[in-house]
N, C-alpha and C positions, 0 to 999 in steps of 0.2 A: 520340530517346527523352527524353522533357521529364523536370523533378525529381519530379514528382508519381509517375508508373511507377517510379522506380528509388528510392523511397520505401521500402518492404517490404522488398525484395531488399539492401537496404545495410542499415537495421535488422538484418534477421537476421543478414547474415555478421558483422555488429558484436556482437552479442550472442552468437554461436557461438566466435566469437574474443576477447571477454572471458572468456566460460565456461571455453574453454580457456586462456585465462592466469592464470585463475582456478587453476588445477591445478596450474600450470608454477609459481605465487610464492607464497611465502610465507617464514616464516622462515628457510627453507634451501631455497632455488631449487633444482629440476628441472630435468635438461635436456627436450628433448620428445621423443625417443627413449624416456627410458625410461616417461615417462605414456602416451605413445601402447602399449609394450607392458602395463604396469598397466592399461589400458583393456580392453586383450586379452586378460586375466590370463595373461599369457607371461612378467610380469616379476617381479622381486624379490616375495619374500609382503609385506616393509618397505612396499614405494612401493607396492603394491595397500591396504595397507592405509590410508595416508595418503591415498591421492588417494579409494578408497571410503569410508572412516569418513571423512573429515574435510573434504579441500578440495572433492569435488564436492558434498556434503549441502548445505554450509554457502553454496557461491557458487550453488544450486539454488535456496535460500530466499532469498536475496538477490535474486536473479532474481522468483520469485515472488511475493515480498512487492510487491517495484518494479511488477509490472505488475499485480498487484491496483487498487495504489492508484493508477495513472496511468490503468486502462480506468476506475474508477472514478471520479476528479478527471475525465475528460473529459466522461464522462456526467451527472454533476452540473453542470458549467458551462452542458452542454447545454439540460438543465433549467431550472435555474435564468436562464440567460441570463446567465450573469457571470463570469467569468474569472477569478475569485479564489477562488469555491468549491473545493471539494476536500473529502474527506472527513469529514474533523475537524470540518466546519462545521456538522452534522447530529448531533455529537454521537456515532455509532456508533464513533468511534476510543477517545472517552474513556470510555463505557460498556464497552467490551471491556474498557481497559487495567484498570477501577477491578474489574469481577470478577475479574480476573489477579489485582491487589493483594490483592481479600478471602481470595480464596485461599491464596495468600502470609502476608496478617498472622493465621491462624486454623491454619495449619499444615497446611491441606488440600493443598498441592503438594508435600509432604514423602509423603503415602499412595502416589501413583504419579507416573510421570513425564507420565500424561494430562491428570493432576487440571489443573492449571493452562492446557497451549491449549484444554479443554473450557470450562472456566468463562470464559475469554476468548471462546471462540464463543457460549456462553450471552449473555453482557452485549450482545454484539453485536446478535445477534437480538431480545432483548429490546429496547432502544433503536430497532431497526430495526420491531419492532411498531409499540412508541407511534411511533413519523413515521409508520406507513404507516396509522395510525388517524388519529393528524392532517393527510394527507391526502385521506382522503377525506373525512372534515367539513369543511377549509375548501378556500376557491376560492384564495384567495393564496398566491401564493410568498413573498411577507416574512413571511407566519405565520408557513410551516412555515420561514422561517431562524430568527426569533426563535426556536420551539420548541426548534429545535436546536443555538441557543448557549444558551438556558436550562439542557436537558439538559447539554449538555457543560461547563459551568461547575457544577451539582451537582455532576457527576463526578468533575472537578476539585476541589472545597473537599472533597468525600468522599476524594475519594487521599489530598490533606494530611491531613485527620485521621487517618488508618489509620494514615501515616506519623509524626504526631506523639502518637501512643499505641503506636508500636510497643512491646511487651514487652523487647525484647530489640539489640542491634548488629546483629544477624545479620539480624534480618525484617529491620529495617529498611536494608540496605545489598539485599537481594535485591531490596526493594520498588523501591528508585531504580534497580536495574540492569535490572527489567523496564520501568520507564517513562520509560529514557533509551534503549532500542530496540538489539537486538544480532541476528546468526545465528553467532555461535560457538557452538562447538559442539553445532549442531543435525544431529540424524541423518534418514536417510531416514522412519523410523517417523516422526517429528515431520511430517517433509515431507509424507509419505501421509496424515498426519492432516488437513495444511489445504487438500490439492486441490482435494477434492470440494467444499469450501466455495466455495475462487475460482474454481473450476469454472461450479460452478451459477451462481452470480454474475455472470461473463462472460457466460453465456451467455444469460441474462437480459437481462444491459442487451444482448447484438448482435441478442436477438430483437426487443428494441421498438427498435431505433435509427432506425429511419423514422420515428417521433414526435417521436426527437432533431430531426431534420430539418425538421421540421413547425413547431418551435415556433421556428423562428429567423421564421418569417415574424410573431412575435408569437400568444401565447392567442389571440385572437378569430379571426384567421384561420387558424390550424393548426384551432380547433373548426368552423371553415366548410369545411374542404375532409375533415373528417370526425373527427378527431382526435379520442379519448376522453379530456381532459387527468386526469378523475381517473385512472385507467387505467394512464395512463403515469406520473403521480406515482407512482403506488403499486408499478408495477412497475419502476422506475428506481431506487426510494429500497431495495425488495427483494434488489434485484439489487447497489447499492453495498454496503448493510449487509452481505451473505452475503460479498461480496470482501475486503474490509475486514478483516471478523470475522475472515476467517482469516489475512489477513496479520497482524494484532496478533499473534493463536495464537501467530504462525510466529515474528516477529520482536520484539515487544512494539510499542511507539511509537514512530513514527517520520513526521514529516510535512511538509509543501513538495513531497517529490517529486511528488503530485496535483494540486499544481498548474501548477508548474513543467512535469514536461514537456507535459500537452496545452496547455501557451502556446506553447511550443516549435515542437509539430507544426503546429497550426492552421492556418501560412502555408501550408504545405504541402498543405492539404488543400480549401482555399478557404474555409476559417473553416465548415468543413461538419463540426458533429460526430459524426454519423454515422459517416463515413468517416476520423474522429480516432480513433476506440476504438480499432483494435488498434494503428494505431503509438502512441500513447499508450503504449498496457500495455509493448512493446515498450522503446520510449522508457526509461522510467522502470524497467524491470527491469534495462536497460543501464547507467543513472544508480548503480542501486545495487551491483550488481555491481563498476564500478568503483569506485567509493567504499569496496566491502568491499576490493578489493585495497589502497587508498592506507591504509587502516587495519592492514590486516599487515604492510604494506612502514614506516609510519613510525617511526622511532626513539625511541619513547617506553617507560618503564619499564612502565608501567600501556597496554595497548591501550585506544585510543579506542573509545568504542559509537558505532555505525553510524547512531544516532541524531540523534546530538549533529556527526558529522559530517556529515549531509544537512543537518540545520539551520543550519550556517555555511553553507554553498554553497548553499540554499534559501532562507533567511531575506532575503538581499539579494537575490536575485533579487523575492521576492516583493514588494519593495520597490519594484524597478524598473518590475514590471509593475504597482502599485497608482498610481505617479505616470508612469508612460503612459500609462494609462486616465484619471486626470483630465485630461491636457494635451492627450490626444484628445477629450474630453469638453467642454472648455473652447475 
């Protein structure tokens, strides 16, 4: 049985067994006897209630979030043709985060606890319109990247300004704590709120992933052998936006890991994207899960945002992989 078959089957027990150590750590470790009876509700009402309110919602969205934006970061690379795209790159991360923030600086996430991952799926889809309108007017892929570090850079000088007209200490510490990326304390309702979104999303980019496949042989020829490349612009850029949008929802900002893990899987798959989407999502739901565990477990006063810690372990990576790509290039 070669690496490529035992591929899925080690993802998952990896990801089922962070899930679960996800329950077992935290501030005051569990033994697994009694989570496993909490699971059964046969245990303590205490530990059912810790491991259902808190550490499974929380390591759920952690997961979630991770494989949003890792099927997403795959399917874009696909796309695009480039190894370094990843969500953020189209703009739909920082459209989400900046409707989050107006929300936030306007006092609209204070009415309900919806108001805020709604208006983060709004920004998304909106964002995710305009790409999928300028996809189909032009034929190039550097357009639509221009386009979507254009966008994402309004987005960007618009969050600083929210933030440097905050009213108040308060927006303004909420505003940085949404767009430095957390899942503490998020509940199942939150969870069930961004499903559907990465849901539809998934399942979109694994409906056209044969186009993924198409377009490694180059535009001209994926369009010879039948390929609708607007087609699949439009529905690759649909399918990331809706994934995205709800992992923002879920977790606020948070990025590298889209890129990161499908460079990861790639070898593994024969640099075939298609067959990268789900251990991507996989991949990178695994990435963050552990990374929410090292963030409960580390000794600091203030908890680190899950953010801020993807981006130290992402940010170099991303690094590595941009001066690999030139020295292979070269």
């Amino acid at each position: 049985m070669n690496s490529n078959t035992l591929l899925l089957p080690v993802l998952v027990a990896s990801t089922l067994a962070a899930l679960f150590a996800a329950c077992l750590l935290g501030s005051t470790p569990m033994p697994a006897d009694r989570v496993l009876m909490a699971f059964l509700g046969t245990g303590d009402t205490a530990d059912q209630l810790v491991i259902w309110q808190i550490r499974l919602p929380r390591a759920l969205a952690a997961f979630l979030t991770g494989a949003a934006l890792g099927i997403s970061g795959a399917a874009l690379q696909g796309l695009l043709r480039n190894p370094l795209a990843e969500p953020g790159v189209l703009g739909v991360s920082a459209s989400a985060s900046l409707a989050a923030t107006f929300s936030l600086y306007y006092g609209l996430a204070a009415i309900s606890i919806w108001v805020l991952p709604v208006a983060a799926i709004l920004g998304a889809l909106a964002a995710t319109a305009l790409i999928a309108l300028a996809a189909i007017q032009t034929r190039s892929v550097v357009t639509l990247i221009l386009i979507g570090v254009g966008l994402s850079s309004f987005a960007g000088a618009a969050m600083s300004l929210l933030m440097n007209l905050a009213p108040n200490p308060f927006s303004l510490s909420d505003m940085i704590n949404w767009m430095l990326g957390s899942v503490a304390n998020r509940s199942f309702q939150e969870v069930g709120l961004a499903i559907p979104f990465i849901a539809s999303g998934a399942a979109i980019l694994l409906f056209t992933r044969r186009g993924l496949s198409a377009l490694t042989l180059g535009e001209e020829a994926a369009s010879g052998v039948g390929l609708n490349l607007r087609n699949q612009r439009i529905w690759t850029v649909l399918g990331a936006g809706l994934a995205t949008g709800g992992s923002v929802a879920l977790a606020g900002a948070i990025g590298f890991v889209g890129i990161v893990a499908p460079h990861m899987i790639r070898p593994f798959t024969g640099h075939d994207p298609a067959r990268s989407l789900i251990p991507s999502a996989l991949l990178a739901g695994l990435i963050l899960v552990v990374a929410d565990i090292g963030v409960r477990l580390l000794p600091t006063s203030n908890e680190l945002k899950l953010g801020v810690v993807a981006a130290l372990i992402g940010a170099p990576a991303f690094v590595w992989i941009a001066m690999r790509r030139r020295t292979v290039n070269d």
